[in-house]
N, C-alpha and C positions, 0 to 999 in steps of 0.2 A: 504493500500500500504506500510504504513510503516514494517507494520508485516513481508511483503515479503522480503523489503529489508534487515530486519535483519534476515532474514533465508538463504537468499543468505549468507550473510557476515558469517553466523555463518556455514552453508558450506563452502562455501573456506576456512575458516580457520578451518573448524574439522581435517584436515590432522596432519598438522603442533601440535594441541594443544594433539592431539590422539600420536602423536610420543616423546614429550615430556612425556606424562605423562607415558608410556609405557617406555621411557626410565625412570625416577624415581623409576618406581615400578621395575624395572628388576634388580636397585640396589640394591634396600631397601631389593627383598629377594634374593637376592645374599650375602647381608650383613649378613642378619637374618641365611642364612646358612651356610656362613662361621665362624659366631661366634657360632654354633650351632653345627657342625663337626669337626672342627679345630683342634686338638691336640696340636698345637702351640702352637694357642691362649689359650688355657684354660691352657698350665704348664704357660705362662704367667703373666694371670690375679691369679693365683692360687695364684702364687709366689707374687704377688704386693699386694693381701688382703690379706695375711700369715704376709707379711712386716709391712701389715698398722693394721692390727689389734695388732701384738705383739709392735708396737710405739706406739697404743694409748690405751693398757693396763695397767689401772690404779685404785684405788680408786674412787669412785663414791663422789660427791660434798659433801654427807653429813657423810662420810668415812664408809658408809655400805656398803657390797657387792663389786664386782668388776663389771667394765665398761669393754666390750669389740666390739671391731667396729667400725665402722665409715660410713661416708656416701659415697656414691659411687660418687658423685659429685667431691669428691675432688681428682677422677682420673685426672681431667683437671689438676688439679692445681700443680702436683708432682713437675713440673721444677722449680714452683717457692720455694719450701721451701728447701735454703740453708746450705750449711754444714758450720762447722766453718771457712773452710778455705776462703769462699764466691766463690769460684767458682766452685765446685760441687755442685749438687743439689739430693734433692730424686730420681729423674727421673734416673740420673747416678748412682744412687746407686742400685737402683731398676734393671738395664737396668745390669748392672755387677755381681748381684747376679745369674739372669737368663742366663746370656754368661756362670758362673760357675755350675750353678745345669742342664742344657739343651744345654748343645755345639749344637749337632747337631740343634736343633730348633732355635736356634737363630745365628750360626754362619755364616750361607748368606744369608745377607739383600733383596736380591735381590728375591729369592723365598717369605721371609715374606712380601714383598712388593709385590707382584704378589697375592699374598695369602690375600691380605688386600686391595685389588684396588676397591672391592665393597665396605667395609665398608669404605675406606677411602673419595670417592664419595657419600655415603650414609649419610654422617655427614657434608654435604657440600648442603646438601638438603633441604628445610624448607618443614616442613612435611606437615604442616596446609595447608600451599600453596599447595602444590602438591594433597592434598587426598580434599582441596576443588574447585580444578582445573576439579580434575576428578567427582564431585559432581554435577560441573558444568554443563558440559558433558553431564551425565546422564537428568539434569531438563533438559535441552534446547531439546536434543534427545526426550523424553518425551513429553514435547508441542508442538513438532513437529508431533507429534502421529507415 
């Protein structure tokens, strides 16, 4: 009897848990396809690893060779590293390089924000949760035969 009961429960809630995870996944490749087509986005990101890699061209520790790169991790981080003046940051520096090589692309916010409303929602997602939601899903449909 118990079995039943949780096969009721796990119907009435398949709706709900079915429309959630449909809405994550309709992000996730709405995101995957706007950073995939975008023209934007790509003089963008182009222009910020152009930046980042000619600031952390340097000498290599042991002064062989040149270093050139960085890790893409420290996309998050731009706002925080300061200009002398302490209130500009990379991110402004970055953010006015691109206003000058891309008027059109970046000069109304308002289409790049329309243009970025998936990924902006897509990074607000925890993926693990969402892809083991719908894992879930899957066993339980499964043992229900």
């Amino acid at each position: 009897i118990i079995s039943r009961i949780n096969h009721v429960a796990f119907i009435h809630n398949l709706p709900e848990k079915l429309r959630k995870v449909h809405r994550d996944l309709t992000h996730f490749n709405g995101a995957i396809s706007t950073l995939r087509d975008s023209q934007r986005i790509r003089d963008i990101v182009r222009t910020t690893l152009t930046l980042g890699n000619f600031m952390n061209y340097s000498l290599n520790a042991r002064g062989k060779g040149y270093t050139a790169g960085f890790g893409v991790e420290i996309l998050t981080k731009l706002h925080l590293s300061k200009a002398t003046d302490r209130k500009s940051s990379l991110l402004d520096f970055v953010a006015s390089v691109c206003l000058k090589r891309f008027p059109s692309t970046c000069s109304v916010q308002e289409q790049l924000a329309v243009e970025l409303r998936h990924v902006i929602k897509a990074a607000k997602i925890d993926s693990e949760q969402a892809f083991g939601e719908l894992a879930g899903v899957k066993r339980e449909l499964k043992v229900m035969g």
